[in-house]
C-alpha positions as CSV (number, residue, x, y, z in Angstrom):
1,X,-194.0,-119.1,-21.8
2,X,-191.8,-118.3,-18.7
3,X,-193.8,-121.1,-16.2
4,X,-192.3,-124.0,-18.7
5,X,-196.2,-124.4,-20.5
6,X,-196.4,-125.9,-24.0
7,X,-197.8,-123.3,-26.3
8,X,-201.2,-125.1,-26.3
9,X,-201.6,-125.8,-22.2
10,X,-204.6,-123.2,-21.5
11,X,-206.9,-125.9,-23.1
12,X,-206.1,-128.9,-20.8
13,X,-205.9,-128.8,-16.6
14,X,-203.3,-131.4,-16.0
15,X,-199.9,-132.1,-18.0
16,X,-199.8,-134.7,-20.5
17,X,-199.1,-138.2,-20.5
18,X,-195.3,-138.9,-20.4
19,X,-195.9,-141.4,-23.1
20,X,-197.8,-138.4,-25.3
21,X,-195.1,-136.3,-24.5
22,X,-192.2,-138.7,-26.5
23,X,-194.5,-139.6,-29.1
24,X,-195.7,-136.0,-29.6
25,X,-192.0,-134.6,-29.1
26,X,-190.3,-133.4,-32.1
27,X,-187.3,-131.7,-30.4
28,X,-184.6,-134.1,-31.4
29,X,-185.1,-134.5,-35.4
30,X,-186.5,-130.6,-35.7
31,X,-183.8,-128.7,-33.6
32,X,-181.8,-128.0,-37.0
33,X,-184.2,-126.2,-38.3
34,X,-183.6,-123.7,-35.7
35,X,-182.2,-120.9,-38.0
36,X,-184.9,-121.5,-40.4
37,X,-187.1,-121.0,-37.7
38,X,-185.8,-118.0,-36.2
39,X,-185.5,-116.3,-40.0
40,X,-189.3,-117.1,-40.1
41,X,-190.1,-115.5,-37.0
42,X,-187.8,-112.5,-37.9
43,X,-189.4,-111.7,-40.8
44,X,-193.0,-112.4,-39.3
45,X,-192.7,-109.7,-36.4
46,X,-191.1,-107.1,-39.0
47,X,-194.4,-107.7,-41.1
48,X,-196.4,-107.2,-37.8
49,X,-194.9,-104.0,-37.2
50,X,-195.1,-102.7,-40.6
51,X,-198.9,-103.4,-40.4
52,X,-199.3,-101.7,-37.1
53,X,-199.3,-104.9,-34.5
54,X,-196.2,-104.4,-33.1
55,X,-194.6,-101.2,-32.0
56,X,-191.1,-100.2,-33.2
57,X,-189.6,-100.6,-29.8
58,X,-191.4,-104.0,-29.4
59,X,-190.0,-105.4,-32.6
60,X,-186.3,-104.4,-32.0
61,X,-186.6,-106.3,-28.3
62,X,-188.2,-108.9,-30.2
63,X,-185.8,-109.2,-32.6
64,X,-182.6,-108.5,-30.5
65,X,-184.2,-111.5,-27.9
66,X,-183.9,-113.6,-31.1
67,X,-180.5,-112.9,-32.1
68,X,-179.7,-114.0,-28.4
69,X,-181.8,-117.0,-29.2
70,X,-179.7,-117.9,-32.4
71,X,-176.2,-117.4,-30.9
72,X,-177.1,-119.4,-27.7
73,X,-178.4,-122.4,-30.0
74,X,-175.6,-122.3,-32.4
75,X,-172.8,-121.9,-29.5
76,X,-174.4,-125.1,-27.4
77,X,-175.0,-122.5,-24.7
78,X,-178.9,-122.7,-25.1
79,X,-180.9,-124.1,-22.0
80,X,-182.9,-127.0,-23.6
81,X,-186.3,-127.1,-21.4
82,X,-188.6,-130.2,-20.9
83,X,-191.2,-128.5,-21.8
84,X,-189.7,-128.1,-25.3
85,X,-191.5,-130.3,-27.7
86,X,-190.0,-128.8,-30.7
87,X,-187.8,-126.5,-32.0
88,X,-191.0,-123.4,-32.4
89,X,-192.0,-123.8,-28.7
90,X,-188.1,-123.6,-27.7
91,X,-187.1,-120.3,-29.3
92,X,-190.5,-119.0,-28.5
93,X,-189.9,-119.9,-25.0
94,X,-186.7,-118.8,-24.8
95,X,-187.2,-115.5,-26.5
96,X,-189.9,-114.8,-24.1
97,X,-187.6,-115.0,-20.9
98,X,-185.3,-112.5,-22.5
99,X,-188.1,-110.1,-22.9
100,X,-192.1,-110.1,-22.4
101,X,-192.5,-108.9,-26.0
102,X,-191.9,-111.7,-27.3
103,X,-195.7,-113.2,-26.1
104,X,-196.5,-111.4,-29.6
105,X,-194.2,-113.3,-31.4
106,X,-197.0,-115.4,-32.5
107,X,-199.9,-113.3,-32.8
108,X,-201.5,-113.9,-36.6
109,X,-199.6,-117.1,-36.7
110,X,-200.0,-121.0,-36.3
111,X,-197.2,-123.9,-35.6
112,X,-199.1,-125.1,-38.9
113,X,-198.5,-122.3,-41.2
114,X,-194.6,-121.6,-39.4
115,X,-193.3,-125.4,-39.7
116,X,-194.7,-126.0,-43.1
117,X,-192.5,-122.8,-43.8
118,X,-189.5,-124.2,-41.9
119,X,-189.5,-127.4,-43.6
120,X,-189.8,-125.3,-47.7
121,X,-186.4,-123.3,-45.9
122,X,-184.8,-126.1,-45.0
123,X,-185.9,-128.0,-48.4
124,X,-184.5,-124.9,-50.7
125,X,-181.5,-124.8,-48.9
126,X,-180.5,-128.6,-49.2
127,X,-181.5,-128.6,-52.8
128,X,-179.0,-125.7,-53.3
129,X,-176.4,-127.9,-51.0
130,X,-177.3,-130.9,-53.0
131,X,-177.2,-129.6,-56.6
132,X,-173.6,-128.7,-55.9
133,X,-172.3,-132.0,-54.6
134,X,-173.8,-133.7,-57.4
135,X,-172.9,-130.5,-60.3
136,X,-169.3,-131.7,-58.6
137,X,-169.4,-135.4,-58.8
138,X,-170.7,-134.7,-63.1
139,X,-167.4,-132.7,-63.3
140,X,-165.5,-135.2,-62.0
141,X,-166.6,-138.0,-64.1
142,X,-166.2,-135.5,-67.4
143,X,-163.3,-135.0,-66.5
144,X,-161.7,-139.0,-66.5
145,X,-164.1,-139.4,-69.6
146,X,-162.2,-136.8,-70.8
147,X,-159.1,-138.2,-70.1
148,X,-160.0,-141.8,-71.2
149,X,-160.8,-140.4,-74.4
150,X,-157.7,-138.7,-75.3
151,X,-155.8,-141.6,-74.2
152,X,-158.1,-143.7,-76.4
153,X,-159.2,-146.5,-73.5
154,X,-162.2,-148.6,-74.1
155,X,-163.4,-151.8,-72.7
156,X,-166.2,-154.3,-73.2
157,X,-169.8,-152.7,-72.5
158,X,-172.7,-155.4,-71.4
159,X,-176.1,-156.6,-72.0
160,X,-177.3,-158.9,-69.2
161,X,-174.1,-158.4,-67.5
162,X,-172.6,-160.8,-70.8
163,X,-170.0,-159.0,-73.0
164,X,-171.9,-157.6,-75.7
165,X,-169.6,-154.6,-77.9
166,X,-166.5,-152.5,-77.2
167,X,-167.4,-149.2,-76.0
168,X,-165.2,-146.4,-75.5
169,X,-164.3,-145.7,-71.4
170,X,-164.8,-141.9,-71.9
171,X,-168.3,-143.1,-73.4
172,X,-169.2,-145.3,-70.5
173,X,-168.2,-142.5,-67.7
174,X,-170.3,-140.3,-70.0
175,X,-173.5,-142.3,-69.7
176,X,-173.3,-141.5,-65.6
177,X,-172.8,-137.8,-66.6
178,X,-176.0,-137.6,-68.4
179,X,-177.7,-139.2,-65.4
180,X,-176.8,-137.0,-63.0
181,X,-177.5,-134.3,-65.1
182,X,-180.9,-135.6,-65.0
183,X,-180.9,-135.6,-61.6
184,X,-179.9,-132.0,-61.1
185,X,-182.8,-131.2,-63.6
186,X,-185.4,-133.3,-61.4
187,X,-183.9,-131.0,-58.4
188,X,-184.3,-127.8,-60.1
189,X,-188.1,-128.6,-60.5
190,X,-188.6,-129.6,-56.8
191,X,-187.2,-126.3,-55.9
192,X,-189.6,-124.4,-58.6
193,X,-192.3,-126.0,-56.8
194,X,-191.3,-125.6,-53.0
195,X,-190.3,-122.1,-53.3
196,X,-193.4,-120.9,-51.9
197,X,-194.1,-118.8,-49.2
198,X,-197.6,-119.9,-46.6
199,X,-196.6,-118.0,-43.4
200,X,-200.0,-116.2,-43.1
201,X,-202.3,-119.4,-43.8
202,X,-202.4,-119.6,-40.2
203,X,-203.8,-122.7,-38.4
204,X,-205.9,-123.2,-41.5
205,X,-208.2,-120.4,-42.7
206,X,-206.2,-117.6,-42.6
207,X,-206.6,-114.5,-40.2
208,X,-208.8,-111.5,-39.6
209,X,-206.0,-109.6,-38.3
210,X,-204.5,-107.2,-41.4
211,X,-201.5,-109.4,-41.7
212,X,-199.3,-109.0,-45.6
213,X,-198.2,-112.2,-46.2
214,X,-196.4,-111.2,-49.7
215,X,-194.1,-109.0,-47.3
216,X,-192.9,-112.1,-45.2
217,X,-192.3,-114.0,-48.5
218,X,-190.0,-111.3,-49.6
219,X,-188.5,-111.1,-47.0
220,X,-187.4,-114.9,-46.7
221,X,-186.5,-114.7,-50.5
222,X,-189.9,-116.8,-51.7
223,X,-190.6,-116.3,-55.3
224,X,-194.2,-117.3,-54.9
225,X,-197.0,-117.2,-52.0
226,X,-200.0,-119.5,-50.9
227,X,-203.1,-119.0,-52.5
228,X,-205.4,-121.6,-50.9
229,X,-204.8,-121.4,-46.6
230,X,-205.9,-125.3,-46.6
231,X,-203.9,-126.4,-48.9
232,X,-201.3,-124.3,-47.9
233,X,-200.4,-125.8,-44.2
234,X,-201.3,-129.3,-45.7
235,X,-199.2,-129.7,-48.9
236,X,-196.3,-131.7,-48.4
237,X,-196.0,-132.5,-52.0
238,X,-192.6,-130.6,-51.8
239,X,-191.3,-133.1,-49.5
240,X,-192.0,-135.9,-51.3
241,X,-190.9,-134.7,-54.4
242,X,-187.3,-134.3,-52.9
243,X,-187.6,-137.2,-51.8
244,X,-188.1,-138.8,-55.1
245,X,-186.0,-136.7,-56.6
246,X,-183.4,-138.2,-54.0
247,X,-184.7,-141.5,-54.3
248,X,-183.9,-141.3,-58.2
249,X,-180.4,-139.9,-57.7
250,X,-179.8,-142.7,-55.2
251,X,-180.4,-145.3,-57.6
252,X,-177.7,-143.8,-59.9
253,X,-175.3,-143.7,-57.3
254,X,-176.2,-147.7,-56.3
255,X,-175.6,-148.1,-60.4
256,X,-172.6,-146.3,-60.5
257,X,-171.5,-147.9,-57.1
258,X,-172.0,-151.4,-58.1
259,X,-170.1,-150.7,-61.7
260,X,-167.0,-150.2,-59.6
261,X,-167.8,-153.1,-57.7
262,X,-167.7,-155.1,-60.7
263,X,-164.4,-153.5,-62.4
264,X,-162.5,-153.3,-59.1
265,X,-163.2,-157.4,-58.4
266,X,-160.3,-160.1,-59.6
267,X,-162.5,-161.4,-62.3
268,X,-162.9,-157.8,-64.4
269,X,-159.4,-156.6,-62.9
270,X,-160.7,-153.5,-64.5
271,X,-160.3,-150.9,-61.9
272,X,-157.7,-150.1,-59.1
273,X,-158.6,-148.2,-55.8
274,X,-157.3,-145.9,-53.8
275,X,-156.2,-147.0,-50.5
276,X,-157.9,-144.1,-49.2
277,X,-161.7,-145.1,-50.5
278,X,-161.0,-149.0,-49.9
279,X,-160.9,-151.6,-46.7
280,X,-159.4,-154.4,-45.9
281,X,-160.6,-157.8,-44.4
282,X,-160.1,-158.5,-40.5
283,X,-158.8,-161.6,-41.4
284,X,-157.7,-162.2,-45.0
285,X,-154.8,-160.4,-45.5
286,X,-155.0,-160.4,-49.4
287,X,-158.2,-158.7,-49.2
288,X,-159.0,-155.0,-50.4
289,X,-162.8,-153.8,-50.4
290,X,-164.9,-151.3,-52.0
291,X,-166.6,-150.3,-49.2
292,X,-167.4,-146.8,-50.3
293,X,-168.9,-148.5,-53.8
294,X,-171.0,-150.9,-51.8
295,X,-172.6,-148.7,-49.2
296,X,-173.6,-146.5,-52.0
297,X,-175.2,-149.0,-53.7
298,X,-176.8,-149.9,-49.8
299,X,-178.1,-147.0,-49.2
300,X,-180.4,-146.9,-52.3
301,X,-182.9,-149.0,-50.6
302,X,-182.6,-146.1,-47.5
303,X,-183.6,-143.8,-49.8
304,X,-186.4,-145.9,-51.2
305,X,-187.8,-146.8,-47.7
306,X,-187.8,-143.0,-47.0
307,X,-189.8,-141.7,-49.9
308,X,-192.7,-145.1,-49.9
309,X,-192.3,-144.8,-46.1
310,X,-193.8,-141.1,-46.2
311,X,-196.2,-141.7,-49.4
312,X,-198.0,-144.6,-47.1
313,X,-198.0,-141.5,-44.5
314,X,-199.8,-138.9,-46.4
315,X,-202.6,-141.5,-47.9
316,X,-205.8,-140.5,-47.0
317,X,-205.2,-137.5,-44.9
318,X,-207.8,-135.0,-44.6
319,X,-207.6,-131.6,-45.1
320,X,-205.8,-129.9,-43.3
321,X,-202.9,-130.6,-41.2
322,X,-202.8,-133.5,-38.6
323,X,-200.0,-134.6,-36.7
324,X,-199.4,-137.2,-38.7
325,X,-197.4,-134.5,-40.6
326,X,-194.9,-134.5,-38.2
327,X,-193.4,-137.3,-39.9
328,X,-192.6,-135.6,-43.3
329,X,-189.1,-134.0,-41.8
330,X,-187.0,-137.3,-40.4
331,X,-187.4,-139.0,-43.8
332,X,-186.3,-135.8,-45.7
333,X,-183.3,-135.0,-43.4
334,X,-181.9,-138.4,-43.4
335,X,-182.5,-138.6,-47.3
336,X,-180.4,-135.3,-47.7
337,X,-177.7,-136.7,-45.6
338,X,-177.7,-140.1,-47.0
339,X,-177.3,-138.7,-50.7
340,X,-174.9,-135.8,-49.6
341,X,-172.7,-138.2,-48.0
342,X,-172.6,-140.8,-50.7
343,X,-171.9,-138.6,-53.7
344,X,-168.9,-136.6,-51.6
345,X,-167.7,-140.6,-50.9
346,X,-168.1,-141.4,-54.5
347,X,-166.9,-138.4,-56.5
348,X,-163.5,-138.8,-53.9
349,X,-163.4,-142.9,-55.5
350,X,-163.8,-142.0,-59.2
351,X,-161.5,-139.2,-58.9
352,X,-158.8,-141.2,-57.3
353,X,-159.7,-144.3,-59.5
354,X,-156.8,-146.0,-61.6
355,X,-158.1,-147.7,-64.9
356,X,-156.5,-150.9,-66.1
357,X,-156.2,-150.5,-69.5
358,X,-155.0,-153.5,-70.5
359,X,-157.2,-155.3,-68.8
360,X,-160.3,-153.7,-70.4
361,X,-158.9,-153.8,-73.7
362,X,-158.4,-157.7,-73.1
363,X,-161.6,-157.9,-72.5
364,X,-163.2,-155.6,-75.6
365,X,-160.9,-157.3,-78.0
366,X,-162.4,-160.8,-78.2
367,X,-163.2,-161.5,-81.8
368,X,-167.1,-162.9,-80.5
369,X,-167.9,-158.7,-79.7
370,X,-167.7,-157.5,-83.0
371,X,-170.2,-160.1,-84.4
372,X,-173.0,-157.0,-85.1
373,X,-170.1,-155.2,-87.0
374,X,-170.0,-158.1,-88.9
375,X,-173.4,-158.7,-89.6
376,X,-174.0,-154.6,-90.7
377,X,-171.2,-155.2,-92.9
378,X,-173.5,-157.4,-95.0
379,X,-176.3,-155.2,-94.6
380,X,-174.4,-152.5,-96.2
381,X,-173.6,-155.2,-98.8
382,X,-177.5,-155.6,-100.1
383,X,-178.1,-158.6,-97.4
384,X,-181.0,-158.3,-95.2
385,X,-180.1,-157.9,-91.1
386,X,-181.9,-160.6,-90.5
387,X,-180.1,-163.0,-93.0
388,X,-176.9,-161.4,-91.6
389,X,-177.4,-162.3,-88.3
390,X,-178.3,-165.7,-89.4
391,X,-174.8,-165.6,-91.3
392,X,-172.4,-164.5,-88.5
393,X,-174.6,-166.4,-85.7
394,X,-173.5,-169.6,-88.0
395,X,-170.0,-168.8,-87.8
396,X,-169.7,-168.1,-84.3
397,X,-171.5,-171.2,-83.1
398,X,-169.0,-173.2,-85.8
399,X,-166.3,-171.3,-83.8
400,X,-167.4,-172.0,-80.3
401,X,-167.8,-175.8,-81.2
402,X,-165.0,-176.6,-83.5
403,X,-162.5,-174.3,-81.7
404,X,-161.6,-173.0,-84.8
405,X,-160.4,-169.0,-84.8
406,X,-163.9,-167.1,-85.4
407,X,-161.5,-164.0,-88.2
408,X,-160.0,-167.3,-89.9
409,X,-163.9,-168.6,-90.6
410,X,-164.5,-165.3,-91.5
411,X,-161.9,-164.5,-93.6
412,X,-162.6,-167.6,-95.7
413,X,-166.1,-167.2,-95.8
414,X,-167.3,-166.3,-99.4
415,X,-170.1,-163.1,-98.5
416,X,-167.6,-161.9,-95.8
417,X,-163.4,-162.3,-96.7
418,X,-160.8,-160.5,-95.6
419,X,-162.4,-157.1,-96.0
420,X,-164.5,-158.0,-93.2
421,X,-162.2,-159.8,-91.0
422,X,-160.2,-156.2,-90.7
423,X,-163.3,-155.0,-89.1
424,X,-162.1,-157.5,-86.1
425,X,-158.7,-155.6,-85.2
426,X,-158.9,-154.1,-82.3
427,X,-160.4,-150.6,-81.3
428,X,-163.5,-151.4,-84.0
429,X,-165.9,-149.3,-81.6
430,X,-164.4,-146.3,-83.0
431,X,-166.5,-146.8,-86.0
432,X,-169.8,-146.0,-84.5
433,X,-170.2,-142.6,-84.8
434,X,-174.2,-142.4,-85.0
435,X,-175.4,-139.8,-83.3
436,X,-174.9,-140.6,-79.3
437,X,-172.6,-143.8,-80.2
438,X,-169.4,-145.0,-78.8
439,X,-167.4,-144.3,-82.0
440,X,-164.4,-141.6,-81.2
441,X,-166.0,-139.2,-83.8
442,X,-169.5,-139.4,-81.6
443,X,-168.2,-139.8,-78.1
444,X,-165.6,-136.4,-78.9
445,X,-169.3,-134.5,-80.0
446,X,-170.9,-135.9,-76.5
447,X,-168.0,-134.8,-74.5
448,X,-168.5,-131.5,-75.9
449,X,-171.6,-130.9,-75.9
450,X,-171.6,-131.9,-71.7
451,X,-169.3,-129.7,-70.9
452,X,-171.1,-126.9,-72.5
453,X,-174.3,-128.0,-70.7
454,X,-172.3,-128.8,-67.3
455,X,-171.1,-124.8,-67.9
456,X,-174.5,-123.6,-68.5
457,X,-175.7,-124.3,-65.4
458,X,-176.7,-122.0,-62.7
């Protein structure tokens, strides 16, 4: 590796193609893998030597040469060389100049096998990363639906984006609580399924040197190893099930970001932000933006080009590995880093939001939103739903065209009176208390039960 070669130039006479060369290149996107990399290859040579293909003076050079390797990348001193085309060929290269035992580095080992191990390192360590900044944003909500609950806020929920019944705030933050939760669970089942060891598959069928692929897996902290070499350097399911996984937790960001949207605009008044998570307008004074709430609900569509981008890849593929491959890591990277950055942004914005609270209870207090209260207060009087809907529909179209105040046509109305116009004072949500409703009984039940299962978690 010392005369600047790839680590496949003994086939070919001449060099290739510049325009190969960039296209073929992975150097820029797969240079942070490097300490994934290196921990592979660290545990590899120990394996070797335990097995007898490595003597115990070549493995400590070896794996001295690669300490060297791993402090010059992650000090800026490393010497990047052309001949680099990814992050493999660079610390084998390097290692090699520091000392010639280092040419075994690779012996019982393919770039196939060794990145589809870097990229499961890399993965498991993100989803750790990842689970955490999310875990964090859950806690924050909890906590303001906590709040909002003792201090007994509530504000209009929404069908169809048209004010439909008063729900309580704490039970609205809630919802996003058990979304993310969701989220964490779809994680935890993507690591399950990429915590598998296939250093030893080799370039596709394995080895006939007396290699231990179990001890490399230990030593990297797998819980699992390959059991099928083909499958093994081919599988890239892992990848795309963090990506979906990502994709998924996107979306509920994009929800959550456009529901601020909507409460932080004049019209809902709902909402105030922090200066420090809003913008203002380079030419409307007036203006302040919720930039942070937007992008989030931008980058959704990121995170959806990312995952379909790399399903269109892997379609049709052949066993086993083809270049084509190559393309599973930028997708994945930039999905990691578009959802870390987003939920850090957002959990900062709820945590710092100010709720309006008599704004929302303005809004949850119109006399039209407790029509279904109405209507199952006939129910429970012998009349069947559908003949009480029929009833209160009646009286709120009577309302809407006379003008006339909706509690004073029902308080005279003979099947309804004034015990059912006390149904429309304000705060009637707190009635429902079915299992999972709005109602303060419910909604105290929920928050307690999610901060049992928010402390449950590993």
């Amino acid at each position: 590796m010392a005369d600047g070669n790839t680590l496949w130039h003994g086939r070919f006479e001449g060099s290739p193609n510049q325009a190969l060369r960039e296209l073929n290149d992975s150097l820029p996107f797969d240079r942070r893998m490097f300490k994934e990399d290196i921990a592979g290859s660290r545990a590899h040579v120990e394996m070797l030597c335990e097995v007898g293909l490595l003597t115990q003076g070549e493995l400590s050079e070896i794996l001295d040469a690669l300490m060297d390797v791993e402090k010059e990348i992650s000090e800026g001193t490393f010497e990047w060389a052309p001949t680099d085309e990814d992050i493999h060929t660079a610390v084998e290269r390097r290692a090699t100049e520091i000392t010639a035992a280092a040419a075994k580095i690779h012996t019982a080992r393919s770039r196939n096998d060794q990145v589809a191990n870097d990229v499961r390192l890399v993965a498991l360590s993100e989803i750790d990363s990842l689970t955490e900044i999310v875990r964090s944003l859950v806690e924050t909500l909890l906590q303001k639906a906590e709040e909002a609950h003792q201090a007994g806020l509530y504000l209009p929920g929404y069908t169809h984006l048209q004010r439909a019944q008063p729900v309580g705030l704490a039970h609205h933050l809630a919802a996003y609580c058990w979304m993310f939760l969701r989220d964490i669970d779809r994680l935890s089942e993507t690591r399950r399924r990429t915590d598998v060891s296939v250093l030893g598959a080799g370039a596709l069928a394995g080895t006939s040197l007396p290699i231990n692929p179990a001890s490399v897996a230990d030593k990297l902290g797998f819980g699992q190893v390959f059991n099928n070499s083909l499958d093994a350097v081919s599988d890239r399911d892992f990848v795309a099930d963090l990506l979906y996984a990502l994709t998924v937790t996107g979306v509920h960001l994009s929800k959550l970001g456009e529901e601020v949207c909507l409460w932080a605009s004049s019209e809902f008044n709902f909402v105030e932000l922090d200066d420090e998570f809003a913008t203002g307008s380079s030419m409307m004074p007036q203006k302040k933006n919720p930039d942070v709430a937007e992008l989030a609900r931008g980058k959704a569509g990121r995170l959806l080009g990312n995952l379909t981008g790399f399903l269109a890849t892997q379609k049709g593929l052949p066993l086993t590995y083809n270049k084509d491959l190559q393309e599973d890591k930028e997708p994945m990277f930039d999905s990691c880093d578009t959802v870390r950055l987003t939920a850090l942004a957002l959990t900062g914005m709820v945590e710092t939001l100010e709720f309006n609270a008599a704004s929302m209870k303005a809004g949850a207090d119109s006399p039209y939103l407790v029509a279904t209260d109405l209507a199952d207060f006939l129910v429970e009087k012998g009349v069947p739903f559908r003949t009480a809907h029929s009833t209160v529909a009646a009286l709120v179209r009577q309302s809407l065209d006379s003008g006339d105040d909706l509690a004073s046509l029902v308080q005279n109305h003979e099947e309804l009176g004034s015990e059912a116009a006390e149904l429309m004072q304000p705060g009637v949500g707190s009635r429902r208390n079915s299992h999972g409703g709005g109602g303060s009984e419910a909604v105290a039940i929920q928050l307690e039960a999610l901060r049992e299962y928010v402390g449950q978690l590993p």
